[in-house]
N, C-alpha and C positions, 0 to 999 in steps of 0.2 A: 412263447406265444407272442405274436406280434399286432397290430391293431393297428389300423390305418384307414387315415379318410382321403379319397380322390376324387376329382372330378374335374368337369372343365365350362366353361362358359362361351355358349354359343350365340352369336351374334348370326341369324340367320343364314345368308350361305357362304360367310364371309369365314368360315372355318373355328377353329377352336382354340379359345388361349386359356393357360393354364388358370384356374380361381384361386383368389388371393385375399385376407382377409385386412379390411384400412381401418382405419381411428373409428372407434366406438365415439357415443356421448359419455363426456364427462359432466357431474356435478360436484356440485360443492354446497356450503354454508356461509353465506356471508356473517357480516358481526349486525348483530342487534344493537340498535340507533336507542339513546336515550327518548324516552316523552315528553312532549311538549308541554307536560303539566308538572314538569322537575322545574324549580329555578334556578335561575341564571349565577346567582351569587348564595351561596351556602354559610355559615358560621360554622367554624371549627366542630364546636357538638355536634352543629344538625347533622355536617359531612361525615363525622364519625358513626353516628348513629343510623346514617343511610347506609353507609359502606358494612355495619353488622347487619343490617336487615335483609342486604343484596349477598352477603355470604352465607346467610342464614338459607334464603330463596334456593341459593343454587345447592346447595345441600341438603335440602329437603329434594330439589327437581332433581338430583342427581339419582338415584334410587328407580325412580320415575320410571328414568330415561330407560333405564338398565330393561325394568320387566318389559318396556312396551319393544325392545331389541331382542325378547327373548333369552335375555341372559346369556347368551352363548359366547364364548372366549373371546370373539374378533366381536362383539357387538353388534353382528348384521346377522338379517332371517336365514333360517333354514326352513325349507329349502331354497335355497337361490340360485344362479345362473353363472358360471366363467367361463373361461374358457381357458387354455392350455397355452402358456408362455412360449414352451420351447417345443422343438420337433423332435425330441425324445424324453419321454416322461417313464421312469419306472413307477409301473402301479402295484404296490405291496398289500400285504394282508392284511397287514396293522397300522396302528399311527407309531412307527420308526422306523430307525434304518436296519435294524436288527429282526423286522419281520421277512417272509419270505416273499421276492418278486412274482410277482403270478403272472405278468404279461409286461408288456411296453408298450407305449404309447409312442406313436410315430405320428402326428400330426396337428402342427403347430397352428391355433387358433381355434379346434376340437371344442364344439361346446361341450360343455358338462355342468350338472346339475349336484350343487352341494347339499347334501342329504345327513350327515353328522362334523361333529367338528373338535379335533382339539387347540390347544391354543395356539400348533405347530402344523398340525396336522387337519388336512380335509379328508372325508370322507365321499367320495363321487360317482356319482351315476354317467355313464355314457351313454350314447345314442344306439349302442346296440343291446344294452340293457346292463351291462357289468357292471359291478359294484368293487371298488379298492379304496386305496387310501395313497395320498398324492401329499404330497409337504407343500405347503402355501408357497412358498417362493416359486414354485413352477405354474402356478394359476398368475390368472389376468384378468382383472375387472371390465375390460371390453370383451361386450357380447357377440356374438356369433351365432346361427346356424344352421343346419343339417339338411339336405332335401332326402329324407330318406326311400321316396319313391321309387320305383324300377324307370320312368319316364323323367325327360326333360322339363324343368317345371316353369313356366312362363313367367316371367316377371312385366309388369302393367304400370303404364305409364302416371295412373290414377289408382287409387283405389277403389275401383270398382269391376263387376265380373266383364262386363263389356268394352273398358278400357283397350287402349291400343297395346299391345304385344312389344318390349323394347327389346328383349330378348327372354335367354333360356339357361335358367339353369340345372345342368346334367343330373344326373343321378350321383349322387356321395360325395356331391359335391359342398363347398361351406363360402356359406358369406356372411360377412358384416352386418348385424343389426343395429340399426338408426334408432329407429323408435317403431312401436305398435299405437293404434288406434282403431277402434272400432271393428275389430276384429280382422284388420288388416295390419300385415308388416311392410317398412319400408328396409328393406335390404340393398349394400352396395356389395359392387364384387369389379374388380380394375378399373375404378373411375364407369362403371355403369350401375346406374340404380334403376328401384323397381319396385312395386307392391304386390304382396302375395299374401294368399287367405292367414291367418292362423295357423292351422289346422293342416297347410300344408309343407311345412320343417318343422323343424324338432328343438326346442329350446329357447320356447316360448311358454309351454304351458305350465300353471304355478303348482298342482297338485304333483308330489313328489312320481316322478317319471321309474323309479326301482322298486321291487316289491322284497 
């Protein structure tokens, strides 16, 4: 079995080029800045006795950290969002290599929806409801996705219903998600962006997408 996402982006009558998925947002953690109510010059003890207290801190927050991540292997929520690294992904029954292939994944930036996890292995939902299990190194933390409509879906110059039309994207087709706001997305697809409802792609919403 094979599984595949296509589509193409329409720039009004100016024809069709193929949809391509570009750099997601990255985040990060910067370092946390001392307080302005530490001093400046320390004595041997006091730095000793600051340096157990600040070890002491972080091993008590470490624990913390852990339940409020859900404890899960890689430390981040289930359910959450990737997308698919490469344009062929074997999707197997289990978490190894030793389960059996149920299908292939032919499409490279494919959202999906992580739904279980081991500390090698993901468990994923796709856009047409399937459920496998995918090995982490073939997932990508840049989001993506899905216009799963039978119609070409409009992309808006603003976020709002009455906004000017920039273009169209086709039916199974996949684009690049920016960011969401207010119940709008901003999606790119070849250097054109645009905003679309929520509610109108697939791998945006937080309530687990597989039953």
């Amino acid at each position: 079995m094979t599984k595949s996402a296509t589509g193409t982006l329409r720039r009004g009558a100016m024809g069709a080029r193929a949809s391509t998925c570009s750099k997601g947002t990255q985040v990060g953690q910067g370092e946390p800045e001392l307080s302005e109510t530490y001093p400046h010059l320390l004595s041997p003890t006091r730095a000793l006795l600051t340096l157990c207290a600040l070890t002491m801190a972080l091993m008590l927050a470490a624990p913390a950290q852990a339940r409020e991540a859900g404890e899960t292997p890689s430390g981040f929520a289930v359910p959450r969002y990737l997308s698919l690294k490469f344009g062929e992904v074997n999707a197997r029954a289990g978490p190894g290599d030793d389960h059996q292939v149920l299908w292939v994944y032919r499409a490279r930036g494919l959202p999906v929806q992580v739904v279980a996890e081991t500390r090698e292995w993901r468990r994923i939902c796709d856009p047409e409801g399937g459920l496998a299990w995918v090995h982490r190194r073939v997932t990508d933390g840049r989001r993506s996705v899905m216009n799963l409509a039978a119609n070409p879906l409009p992309l808006r110059r603003r976020p709002r219903p009455e906004a000017e039309i920039t273009a169209y994207l086709n039916a199974r087709a996949l684009a690049a998600l920016d960011r969401c706001d207010k119940g709008w997305c901003r999606l790119s697809v070849d250097g054109v962006t645009g905003w679309v409802t929520e509610s109108a792609v697939w791998g945006v919403a937080d309530p687990a997408q597989c039953r």
